[in-house]
C-alpha positions as CSV (number, residue, x, y, z in Angstrom):
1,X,87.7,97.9,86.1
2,X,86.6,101.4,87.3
3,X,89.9,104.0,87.0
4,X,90.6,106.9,89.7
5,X,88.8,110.3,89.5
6,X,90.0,113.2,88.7
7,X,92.9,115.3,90.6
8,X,91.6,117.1,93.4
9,X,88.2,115.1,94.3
10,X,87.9,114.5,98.0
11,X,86.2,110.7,99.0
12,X,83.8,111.0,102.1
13,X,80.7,109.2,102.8
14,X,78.3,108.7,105.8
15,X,78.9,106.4,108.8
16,X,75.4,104.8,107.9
17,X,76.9,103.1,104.5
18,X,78.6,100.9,106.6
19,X,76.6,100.3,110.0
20,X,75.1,97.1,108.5
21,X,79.1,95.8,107.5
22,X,79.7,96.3,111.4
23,X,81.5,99.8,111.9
24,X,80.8,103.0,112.3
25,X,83.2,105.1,111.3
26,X,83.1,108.6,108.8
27,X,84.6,106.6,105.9
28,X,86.1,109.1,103.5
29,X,89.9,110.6,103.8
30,X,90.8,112.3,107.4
31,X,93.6,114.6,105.6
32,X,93.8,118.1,107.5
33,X,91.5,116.3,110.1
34,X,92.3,114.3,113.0
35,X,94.3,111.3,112.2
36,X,97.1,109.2,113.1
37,X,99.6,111.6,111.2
38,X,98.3,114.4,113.2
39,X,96.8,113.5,116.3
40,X,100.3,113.9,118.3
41,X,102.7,117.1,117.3
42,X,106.8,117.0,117.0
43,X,109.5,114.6,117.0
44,X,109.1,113.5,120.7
45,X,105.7,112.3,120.1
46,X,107.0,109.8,117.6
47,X,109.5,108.8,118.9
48,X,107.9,108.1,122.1
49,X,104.3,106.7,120.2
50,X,102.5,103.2,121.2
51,X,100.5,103.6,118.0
52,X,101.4,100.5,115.8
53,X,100.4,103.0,112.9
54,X,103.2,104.8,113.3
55,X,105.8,102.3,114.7
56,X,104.8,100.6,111.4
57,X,105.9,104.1,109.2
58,X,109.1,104.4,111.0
59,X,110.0,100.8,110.8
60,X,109.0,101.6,106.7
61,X,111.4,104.5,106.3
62,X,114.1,102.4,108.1
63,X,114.3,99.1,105.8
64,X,114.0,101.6,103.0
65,X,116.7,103.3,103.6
66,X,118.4,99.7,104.2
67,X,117.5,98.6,101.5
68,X,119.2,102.0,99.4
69,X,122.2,101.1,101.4
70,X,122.3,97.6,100.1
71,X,121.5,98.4,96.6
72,X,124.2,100.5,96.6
73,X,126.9,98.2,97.7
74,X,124.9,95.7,94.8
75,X,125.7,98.2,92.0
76,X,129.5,98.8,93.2
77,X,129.4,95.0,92.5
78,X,128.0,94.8,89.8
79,X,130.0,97.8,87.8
80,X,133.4,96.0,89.1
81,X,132.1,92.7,87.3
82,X,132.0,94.5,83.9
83,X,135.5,93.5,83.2
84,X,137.7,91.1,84.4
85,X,141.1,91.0,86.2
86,X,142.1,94.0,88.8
87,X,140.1,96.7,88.6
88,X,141.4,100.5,89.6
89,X,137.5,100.4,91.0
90,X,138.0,97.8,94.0
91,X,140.6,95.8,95.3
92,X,139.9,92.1,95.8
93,X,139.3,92.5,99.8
94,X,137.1,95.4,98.9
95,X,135.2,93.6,96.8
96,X,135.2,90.7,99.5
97,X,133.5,93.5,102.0
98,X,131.0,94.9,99.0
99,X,129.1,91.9,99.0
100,X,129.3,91.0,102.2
101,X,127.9,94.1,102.8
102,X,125.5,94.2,100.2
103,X,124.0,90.5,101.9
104,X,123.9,91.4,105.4
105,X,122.1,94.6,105.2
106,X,119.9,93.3,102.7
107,X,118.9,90.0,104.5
108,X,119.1,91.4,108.1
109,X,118.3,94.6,107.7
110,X,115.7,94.4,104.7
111,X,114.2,91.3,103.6
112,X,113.7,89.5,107.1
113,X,112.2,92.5,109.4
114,X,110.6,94.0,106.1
115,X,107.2,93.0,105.5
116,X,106.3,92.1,109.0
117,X,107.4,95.1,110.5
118,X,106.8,97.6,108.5
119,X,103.6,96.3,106.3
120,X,102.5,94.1,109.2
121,X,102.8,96.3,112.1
122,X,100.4,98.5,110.5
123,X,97.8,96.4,109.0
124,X,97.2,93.9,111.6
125,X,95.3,95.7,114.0
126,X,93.1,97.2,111.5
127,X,92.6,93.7,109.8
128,X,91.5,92.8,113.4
129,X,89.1,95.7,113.9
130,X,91.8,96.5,117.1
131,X,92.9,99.6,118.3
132,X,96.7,98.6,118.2
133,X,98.8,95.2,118.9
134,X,98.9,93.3,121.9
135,X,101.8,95.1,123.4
136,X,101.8,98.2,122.4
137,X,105.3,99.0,124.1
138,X,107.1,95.6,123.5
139,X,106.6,96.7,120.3
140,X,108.5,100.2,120.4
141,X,111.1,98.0,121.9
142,X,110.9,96.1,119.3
143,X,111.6,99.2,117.0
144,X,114.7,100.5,119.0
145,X,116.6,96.7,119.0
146,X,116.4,96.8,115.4
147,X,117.7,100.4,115.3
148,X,120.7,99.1,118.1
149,X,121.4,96.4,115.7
150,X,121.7,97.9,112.5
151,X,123.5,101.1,113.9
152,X,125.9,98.3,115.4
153,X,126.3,96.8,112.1
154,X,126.7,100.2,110.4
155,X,129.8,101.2,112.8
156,X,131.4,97.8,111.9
157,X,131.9,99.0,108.2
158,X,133.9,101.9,109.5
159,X,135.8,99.6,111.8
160,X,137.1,97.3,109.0
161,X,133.9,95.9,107.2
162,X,133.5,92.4,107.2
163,X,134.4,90.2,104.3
164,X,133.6,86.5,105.4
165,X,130.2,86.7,103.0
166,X,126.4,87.5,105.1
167,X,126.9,83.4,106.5
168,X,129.7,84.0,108.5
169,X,131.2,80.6,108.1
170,X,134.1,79.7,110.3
171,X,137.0,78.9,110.4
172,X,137.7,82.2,108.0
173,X,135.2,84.1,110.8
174,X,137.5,83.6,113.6
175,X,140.7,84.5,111.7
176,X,140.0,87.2,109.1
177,X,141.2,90.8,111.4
178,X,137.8,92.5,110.1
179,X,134.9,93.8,112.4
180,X,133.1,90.1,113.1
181,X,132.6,90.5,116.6
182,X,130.4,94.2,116.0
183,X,128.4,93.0,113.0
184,X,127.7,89.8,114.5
185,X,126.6,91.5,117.7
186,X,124.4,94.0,115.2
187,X,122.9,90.5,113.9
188,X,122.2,88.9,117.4
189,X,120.4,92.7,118.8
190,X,118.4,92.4,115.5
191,X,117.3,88.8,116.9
192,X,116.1,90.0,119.5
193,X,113.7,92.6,117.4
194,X,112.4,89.0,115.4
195,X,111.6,87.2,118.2
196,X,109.7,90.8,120.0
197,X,107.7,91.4,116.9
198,X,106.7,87.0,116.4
199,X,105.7,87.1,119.9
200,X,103.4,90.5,120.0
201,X,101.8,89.3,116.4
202,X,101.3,85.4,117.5
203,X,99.1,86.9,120.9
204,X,97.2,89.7,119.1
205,X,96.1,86.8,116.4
206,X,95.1,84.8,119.8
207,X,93.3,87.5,121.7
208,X,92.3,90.3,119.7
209,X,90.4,88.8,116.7
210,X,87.0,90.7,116.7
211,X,83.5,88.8,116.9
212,X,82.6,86.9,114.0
213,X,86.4,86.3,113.0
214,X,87.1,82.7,113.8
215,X,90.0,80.9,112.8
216,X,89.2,80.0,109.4
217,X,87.7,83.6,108.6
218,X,91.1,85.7,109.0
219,X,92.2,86.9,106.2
220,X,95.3,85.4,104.8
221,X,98.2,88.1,105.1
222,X,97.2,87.3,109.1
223,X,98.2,83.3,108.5
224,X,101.2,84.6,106.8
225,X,102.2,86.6,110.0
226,X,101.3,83.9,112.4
227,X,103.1,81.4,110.2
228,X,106.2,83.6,109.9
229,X,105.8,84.7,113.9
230,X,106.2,80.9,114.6
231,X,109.3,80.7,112.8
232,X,110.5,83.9,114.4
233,X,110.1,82.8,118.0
234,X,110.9,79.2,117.4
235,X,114.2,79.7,114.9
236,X,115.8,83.2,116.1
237,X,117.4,81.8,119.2
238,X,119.3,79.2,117.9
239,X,120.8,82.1,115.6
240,X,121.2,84.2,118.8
241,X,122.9,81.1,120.2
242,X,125.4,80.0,117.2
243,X,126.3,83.9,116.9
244,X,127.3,84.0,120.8
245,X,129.1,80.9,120.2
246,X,130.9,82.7,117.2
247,X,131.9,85.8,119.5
248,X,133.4,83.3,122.1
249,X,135.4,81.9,119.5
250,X,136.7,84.5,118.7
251,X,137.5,86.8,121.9
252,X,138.8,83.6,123.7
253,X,139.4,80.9,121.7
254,X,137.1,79.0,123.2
255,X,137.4,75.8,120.8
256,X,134.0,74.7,119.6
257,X,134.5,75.2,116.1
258,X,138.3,75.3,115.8
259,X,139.4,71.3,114.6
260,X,142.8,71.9,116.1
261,X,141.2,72.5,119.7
262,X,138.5,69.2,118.8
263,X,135.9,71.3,116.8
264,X,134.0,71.5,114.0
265,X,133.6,74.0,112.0
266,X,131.0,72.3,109.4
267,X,128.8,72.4,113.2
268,X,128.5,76.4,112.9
269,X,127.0,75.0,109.4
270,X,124.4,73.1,110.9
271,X,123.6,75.7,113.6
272,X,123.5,78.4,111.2
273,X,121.7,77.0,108.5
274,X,118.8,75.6,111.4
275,X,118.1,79.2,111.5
276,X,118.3,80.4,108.3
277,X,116.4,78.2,106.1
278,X,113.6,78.4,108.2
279,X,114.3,82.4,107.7
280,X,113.9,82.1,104.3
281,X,110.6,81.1,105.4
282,X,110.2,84.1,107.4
283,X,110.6,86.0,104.6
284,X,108.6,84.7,102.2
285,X,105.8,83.5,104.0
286,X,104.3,87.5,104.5
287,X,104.5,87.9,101.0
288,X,102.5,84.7,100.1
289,X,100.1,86.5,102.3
290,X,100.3,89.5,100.8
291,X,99.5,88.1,97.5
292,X,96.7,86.2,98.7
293,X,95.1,89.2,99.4
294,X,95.9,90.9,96.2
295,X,94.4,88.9,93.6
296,X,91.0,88.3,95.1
297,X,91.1,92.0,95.5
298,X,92.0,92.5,92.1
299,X,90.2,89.8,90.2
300,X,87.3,91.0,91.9
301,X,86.6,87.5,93.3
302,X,86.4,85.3,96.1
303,X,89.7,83.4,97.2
304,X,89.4,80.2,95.8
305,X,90.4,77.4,98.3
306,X,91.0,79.3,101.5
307,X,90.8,76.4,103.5
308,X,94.2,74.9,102.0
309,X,96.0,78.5,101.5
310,X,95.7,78.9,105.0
311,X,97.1,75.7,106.3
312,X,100.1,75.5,103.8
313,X,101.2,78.4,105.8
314,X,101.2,76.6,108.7
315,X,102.7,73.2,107.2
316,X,106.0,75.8,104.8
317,X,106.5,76.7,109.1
318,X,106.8,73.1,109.9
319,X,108.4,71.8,107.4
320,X,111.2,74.5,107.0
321,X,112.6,73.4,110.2
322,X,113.4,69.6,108.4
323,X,115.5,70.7,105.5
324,X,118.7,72.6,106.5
325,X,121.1,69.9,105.4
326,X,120.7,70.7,101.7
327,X,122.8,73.6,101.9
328,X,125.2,71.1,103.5
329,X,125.3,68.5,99.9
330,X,128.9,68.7,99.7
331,X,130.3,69.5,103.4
332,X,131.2,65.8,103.7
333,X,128.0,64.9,105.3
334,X,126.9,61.1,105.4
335,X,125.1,59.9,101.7
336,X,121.8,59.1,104.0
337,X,121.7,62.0,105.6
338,X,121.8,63.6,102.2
339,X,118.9,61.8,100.6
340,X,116.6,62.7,103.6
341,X,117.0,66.5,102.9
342,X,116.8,65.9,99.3
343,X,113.6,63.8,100.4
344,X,112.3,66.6,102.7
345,X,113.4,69.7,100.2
346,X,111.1,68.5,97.2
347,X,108.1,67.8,100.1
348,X,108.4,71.3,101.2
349,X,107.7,72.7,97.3
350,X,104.0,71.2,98.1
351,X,102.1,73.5,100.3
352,X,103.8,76.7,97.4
353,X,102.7,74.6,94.7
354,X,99.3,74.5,96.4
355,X,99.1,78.3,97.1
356,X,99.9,78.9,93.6
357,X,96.9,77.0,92.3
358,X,95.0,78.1,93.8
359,X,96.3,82.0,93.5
360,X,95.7,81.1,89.6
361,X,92.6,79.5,90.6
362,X,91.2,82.7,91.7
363,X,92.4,84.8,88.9
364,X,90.9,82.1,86.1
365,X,87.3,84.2,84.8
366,X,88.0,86.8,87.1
367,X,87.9,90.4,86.2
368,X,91.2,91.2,86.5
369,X,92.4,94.9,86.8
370,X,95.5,96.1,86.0
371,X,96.4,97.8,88.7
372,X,99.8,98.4,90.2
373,X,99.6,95.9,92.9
374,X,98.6,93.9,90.3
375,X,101.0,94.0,87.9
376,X,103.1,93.6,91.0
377,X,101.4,89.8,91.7
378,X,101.7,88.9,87.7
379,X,105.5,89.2,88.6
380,X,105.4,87.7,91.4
381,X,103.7,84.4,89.8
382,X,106.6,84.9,86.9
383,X,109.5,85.1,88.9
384,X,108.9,83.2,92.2
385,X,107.9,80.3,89.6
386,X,111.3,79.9,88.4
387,X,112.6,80.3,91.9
388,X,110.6,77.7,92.8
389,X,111.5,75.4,89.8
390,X,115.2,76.0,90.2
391,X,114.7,75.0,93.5
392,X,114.2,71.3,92.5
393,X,118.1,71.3,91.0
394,X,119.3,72.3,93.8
395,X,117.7,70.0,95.8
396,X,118.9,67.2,93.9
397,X,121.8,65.6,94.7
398,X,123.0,64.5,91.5
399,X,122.9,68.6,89.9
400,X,123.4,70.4,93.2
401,X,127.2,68.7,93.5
402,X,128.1,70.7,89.6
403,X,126.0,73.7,90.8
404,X,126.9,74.4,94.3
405,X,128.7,78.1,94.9
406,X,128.2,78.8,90.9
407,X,126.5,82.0,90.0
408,X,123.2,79.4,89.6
409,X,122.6,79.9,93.6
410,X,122.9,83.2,93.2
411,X,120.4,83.3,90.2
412,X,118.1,80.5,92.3
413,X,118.7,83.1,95.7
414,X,117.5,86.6,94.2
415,X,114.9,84.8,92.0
416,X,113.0,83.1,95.2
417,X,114.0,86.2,97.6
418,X,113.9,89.4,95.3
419,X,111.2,87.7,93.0
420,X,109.5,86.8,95.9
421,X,109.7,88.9,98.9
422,X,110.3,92.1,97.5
423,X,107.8,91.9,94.6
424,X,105.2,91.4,96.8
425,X,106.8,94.0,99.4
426,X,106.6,96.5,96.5
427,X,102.9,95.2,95.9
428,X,101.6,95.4,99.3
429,X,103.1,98.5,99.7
430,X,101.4,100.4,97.0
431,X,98.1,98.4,97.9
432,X,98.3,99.8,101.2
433,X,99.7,103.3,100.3
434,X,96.7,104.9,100.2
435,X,95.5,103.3,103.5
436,X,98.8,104.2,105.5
437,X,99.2,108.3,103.9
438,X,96.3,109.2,102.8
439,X,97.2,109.8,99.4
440,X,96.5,108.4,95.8
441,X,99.9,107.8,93.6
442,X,100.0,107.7,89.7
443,X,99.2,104.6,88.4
444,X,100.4,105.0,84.9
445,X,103.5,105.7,86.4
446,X,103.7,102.3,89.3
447,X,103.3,100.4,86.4
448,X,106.0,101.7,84.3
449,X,108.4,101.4,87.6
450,X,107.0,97.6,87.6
451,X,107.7,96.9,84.1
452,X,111.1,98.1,84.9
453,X,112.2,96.2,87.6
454,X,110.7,93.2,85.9
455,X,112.7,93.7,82.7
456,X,116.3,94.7,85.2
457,X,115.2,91.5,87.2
458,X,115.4,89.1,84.4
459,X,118.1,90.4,82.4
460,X,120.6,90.7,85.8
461,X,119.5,87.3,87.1
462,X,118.2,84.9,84.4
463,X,121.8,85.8,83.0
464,X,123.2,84.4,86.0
465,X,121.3,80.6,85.4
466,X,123.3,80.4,82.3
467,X,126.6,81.5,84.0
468,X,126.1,79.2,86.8
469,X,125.2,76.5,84.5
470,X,128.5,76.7,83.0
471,X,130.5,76.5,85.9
472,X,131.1,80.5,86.8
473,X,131.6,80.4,90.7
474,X,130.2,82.6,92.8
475,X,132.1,85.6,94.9
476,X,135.0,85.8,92.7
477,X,136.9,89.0,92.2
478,X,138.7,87.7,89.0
479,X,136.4,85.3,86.3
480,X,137.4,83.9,83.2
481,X,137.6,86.0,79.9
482,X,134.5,83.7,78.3
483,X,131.8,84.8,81.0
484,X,132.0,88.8,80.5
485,X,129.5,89.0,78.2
486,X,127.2,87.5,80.6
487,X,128.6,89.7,83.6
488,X,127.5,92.8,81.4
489,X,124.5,91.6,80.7
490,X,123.8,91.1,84.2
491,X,125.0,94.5,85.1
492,X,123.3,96.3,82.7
493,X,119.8,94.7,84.0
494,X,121.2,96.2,87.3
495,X,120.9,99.4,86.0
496,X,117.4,99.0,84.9
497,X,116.6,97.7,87.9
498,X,118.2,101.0,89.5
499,X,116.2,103.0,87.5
500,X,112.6,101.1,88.4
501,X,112.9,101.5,91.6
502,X,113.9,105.1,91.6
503,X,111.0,105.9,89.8
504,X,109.2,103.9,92.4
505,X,110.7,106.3,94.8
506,X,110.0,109.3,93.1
507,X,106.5,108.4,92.3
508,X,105.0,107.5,96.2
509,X,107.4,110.4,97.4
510,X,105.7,113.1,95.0
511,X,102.1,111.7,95.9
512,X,102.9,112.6,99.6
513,X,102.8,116.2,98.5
514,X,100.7,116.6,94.7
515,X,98.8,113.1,95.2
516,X,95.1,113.6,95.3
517,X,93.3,112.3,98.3
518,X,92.4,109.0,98.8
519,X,88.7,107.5,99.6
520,X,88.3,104.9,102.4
521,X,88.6,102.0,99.8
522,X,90.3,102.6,96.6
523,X,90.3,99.3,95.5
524,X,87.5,97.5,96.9
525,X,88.9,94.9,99.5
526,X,86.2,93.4,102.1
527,X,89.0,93.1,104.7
528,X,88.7,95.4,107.7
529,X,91.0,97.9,107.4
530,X,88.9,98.9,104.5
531,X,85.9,100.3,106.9
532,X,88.1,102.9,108.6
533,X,88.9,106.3,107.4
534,X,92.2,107.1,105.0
535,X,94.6,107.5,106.9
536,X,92.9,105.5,109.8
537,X,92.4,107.6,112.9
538,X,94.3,107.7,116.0
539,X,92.2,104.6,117.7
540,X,91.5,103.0,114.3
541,X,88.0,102.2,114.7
542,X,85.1,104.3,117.0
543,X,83.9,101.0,118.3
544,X,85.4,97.6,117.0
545,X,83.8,96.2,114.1
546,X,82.2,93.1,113.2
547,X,84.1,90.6,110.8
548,X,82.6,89.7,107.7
549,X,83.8,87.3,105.2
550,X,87.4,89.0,104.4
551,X,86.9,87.9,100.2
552,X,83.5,88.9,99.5
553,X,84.6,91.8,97.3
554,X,81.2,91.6,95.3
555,X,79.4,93.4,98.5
556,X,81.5,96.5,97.3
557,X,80.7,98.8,94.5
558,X,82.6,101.6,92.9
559,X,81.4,105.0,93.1
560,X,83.1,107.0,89.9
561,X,81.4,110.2,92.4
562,X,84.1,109.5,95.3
563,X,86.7,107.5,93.1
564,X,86.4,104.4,95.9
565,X,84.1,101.7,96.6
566,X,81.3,101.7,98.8
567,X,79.4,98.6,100.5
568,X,76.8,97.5,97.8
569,X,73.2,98.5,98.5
570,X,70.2,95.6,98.0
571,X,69.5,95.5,94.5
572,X,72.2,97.0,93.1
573,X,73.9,95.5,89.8
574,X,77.1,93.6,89.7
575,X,80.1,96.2,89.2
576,X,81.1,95.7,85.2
577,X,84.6,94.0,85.0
């Protein structure tokens, strides 16, 4: 495939190379010009914006730093697990509040609000051809109740950090004298910001969808969304609800899941776990999107099977809500009951198995290029594989009863969420890096940061299966003498994983500043956001565009004279693989 110009070459090219694809923009780079960036001056007029551009860059600098702050607390975890025994490092109820720590921010304040809010905010208009979202201000509300939240959950650590583990389980919940009631408020206001952003996404899909975009014409990262949005809208309360019910029993006793007072506390299981496996849904079902769109871009081919891609969204959203119990194998709930979610868990592996065909599908005689983003999917397909096939041992019965709180959940956990969601986070956000700043990266260097954290992935994790298979629990300050060769393994991998995504950091930083501009399409997608100007403009689009077919990359040729592509003239040749 063609490779970037030289430094320094500015992409521009006349509005009437693209009138016939249904817009009408200048589509070249808008740095220096009048753009989104620019078009408003100071702090107040970000803070203050409606522009989902830029509600979608603040949202993006936030997770990021949540996600620093959570890596952090991974690595403290990680260096305390080199040896054995006490450690002059922690203390055991430090390490107790490390990874507690290190799950809560990373789920709540990363993984769950990360692709839809920060990749999502920004791209859906423009996949629409819209000049912003539905609700332009529920949105920015939908901004500041994520900032309430985690800002909650960050003065909690300084009030006596929370060591019950990101789940919260009860009865240790409502007895341990750490700060449950302000991180668990934190986690409710960032509810809140879940069920805002599901609700503006699930009516801009409905309404806003330009002319000749029907249902089964939106491009896939938009099913993702709408799949996830459902989830948000539908799951998120019952969270709100079981949290509410935690603070209760906690400020006043109240009794609901406290046995001595007739409660339960297995039922803050079943509330909890309602939610939450559907919000494992949540989180991956963006980044199935995301990759959809990456490797028809990238094989330089037509989605194969769009048709079933989209709909096994829509069934993973179902069918998410039907299979908390299996977290639940061993809580003493009845042998039926058990067999149903075992029955339901394997049916829900169906509609990934299906993506993933057909994601192969569309790569097999393709002409693949090696792009970052690319490299990021190739990982994706690796690791969220064995996530996947771990998956099935855990939702047996027989092998989830020796495997259950060993360091094999753990392994099966990161390799699904980390392996999933934030490879294809890291994917989409260098695919639409260019789009969102204006500016190309390095490319030689993405891909050495991916090789990275693909190596520190598997060496910190696939450790882990072999730990877990052996019996190693999970969460333990102290471990037995014969599993610290696997521990610093595992923590060196951690280390190379460190070091990826620093260079990750350094690299997209840097291009902000030295990166050479970027053309209108740098990498030849057909979907709409591709028609505008990089970075877009203030309104997105001078009048809205009409949809095409969002795959047909072949209508788009590269132009080695503005380093993008440009829609394909009659009678031009096929672009050489």
């Amino acid at each position: 495939m063609p490779r970037p110009v030289s430094e320094g070459r500015v992409a521009t090219m006349s509005s009437d190379a693209v009138n016939g694809a249904g817009a009408n923009p200048v589509m070249g780079n808008t740095l220096g010009g009048d753009n989104y960036l620019t078009h408003g001056r100071g702090l107040k007029s970000w803070l203050f914006t409606l522009d989902h551009k830029r509600i979608g860059v603040m949202y993006l600098v936030s997770i990021l730093s949540s996600f620093l702050l959570g890596g952090v607390f991974a690595l403290l975890v990680r260096t305390k697990l080199l040896t054995p025994g006490n450690s002059a490092m922690m203390s055991a109820d430090q390490y107790n509040q490390m990874f507690t720590l290190h799950g809560a921010v990373m789920i709540f304040l990363f993984v769950i609000p990360g692709i839809p809010a920060a990749l999502g905010n920004f791209v859906l208009p423009l996949m629409l051809g819209a000049k912003d979202v539905a609700f332009p201000r529920l949105n920015l509300a939908s901004y500041y109740m994520w900032v309430t939240g985690a800002v909650m959950a960050l003065v909690s650590m300084t009030t006596g950090a929370v060591d019950t583990g990101w789940t919260f389980y009860t009865p240790y919940s409502t007895t341990t004298n750490t700060s449950v009631i302000m991180m668990v408020a934190g986690v409710f206001v960032l509810g809140f910001s879940s069920i805002f952003t599901g609700l503006n996404f699930v009516v801009t899909i409905h309404k806003l969808r330009p002319a000749g975009m029907s249902w089964f014409k939106m491009p896939l990262f938009l099913w993702g969304l709408y799949g996830t949005a459902i989830i948000q809208i539908m799951a998120t309360p019952v969270l709100g609800i079981t949290l509410l019910l935690l603070i209760a029993e906690r400020a006043l006793g109240v009794g609901i899941f406290d046995p001595a007072l007739g409660g339960d506390p297995v039922l803050f299981q079943h509330f909890f776990w309602f939610y939450s496996h559907p919000a494992v849904y949540i989180m991956i079902l963006p980044a199935m999107g995301v990759i959809s769109e990456l490797v028809s871009v990238f094989s330089r081919k037509h989605i194969f099977g769009y048709t079933f891609i989209a709909l096994s969204s829509i069934a993973i959203a179902v069918i998410s809500f039907l299979v908390w119990g299996h977290h639940m194998f061993v809580a003493g709930q009845s042998n039926l009951a058990s067999m149903i979610f075992s029955a339901l868990t394997f049916m829900v592996a169906i509609p990934s198995a299906v993506k993933v065909f057909n994601w192969i599908a569309t790569m097999y005689k393709g002409s693949i290029w090696l792009a970052t983003p690319m490299v990021y999917v190739l990982s994706f397909l690796f690791l969220f594989g064995i996530g996947g096939l771990t998956g099935l041992f855990l939702g047996a019965l027989a092998t989830d009863v020796h495997l259950h709180d060993t360091y094999f959940v753990v392994a099966h956990f990161h390799y699904v969420m980390f392996g999933g969601t934030v490879i294809a986070f890291l994917g989409g956000l260098h695919y639409w890096w260019p789009k969102m700043f204006g500016r190309m990266y390095s490319d030689r260097w993405g891909r050495i940061a991916a090789l990275l954290i693909f190596v520190g992935f598997n060496t910190t994790f696939f450790t882990q299966f072999v730990m877990g298979s052996h019996g190693a629990p999970r969460r333990s300050y102290h471990y037995l003498p014969e599993f610290q060769r696997y521990h610093q393994l595992s923590t060196l991998g951690s280390y190379i994983l460190g070091i990826g995504f620093v260079i990750v950091a350094a690299n997209l930083i840097h291009s902000l500043f030295r990166g050479r501009p970027a053309p209108a399409n740098p990498w030849g997608g057909a979907t709409l956001e591709w028609r505008t100007t990089s970075p877009p403009p203030h309104d997105n689009f001078a009048t809205t565009p009409v949809a095409g077919d969002p795959y047909d990359v072949e209508a788009w040729r590269y132009d080695r004279t503005i380093g993008g592509f440009v829609p394909r003239a009659a009678g031009d040749a096929p672009a050489a693989g």
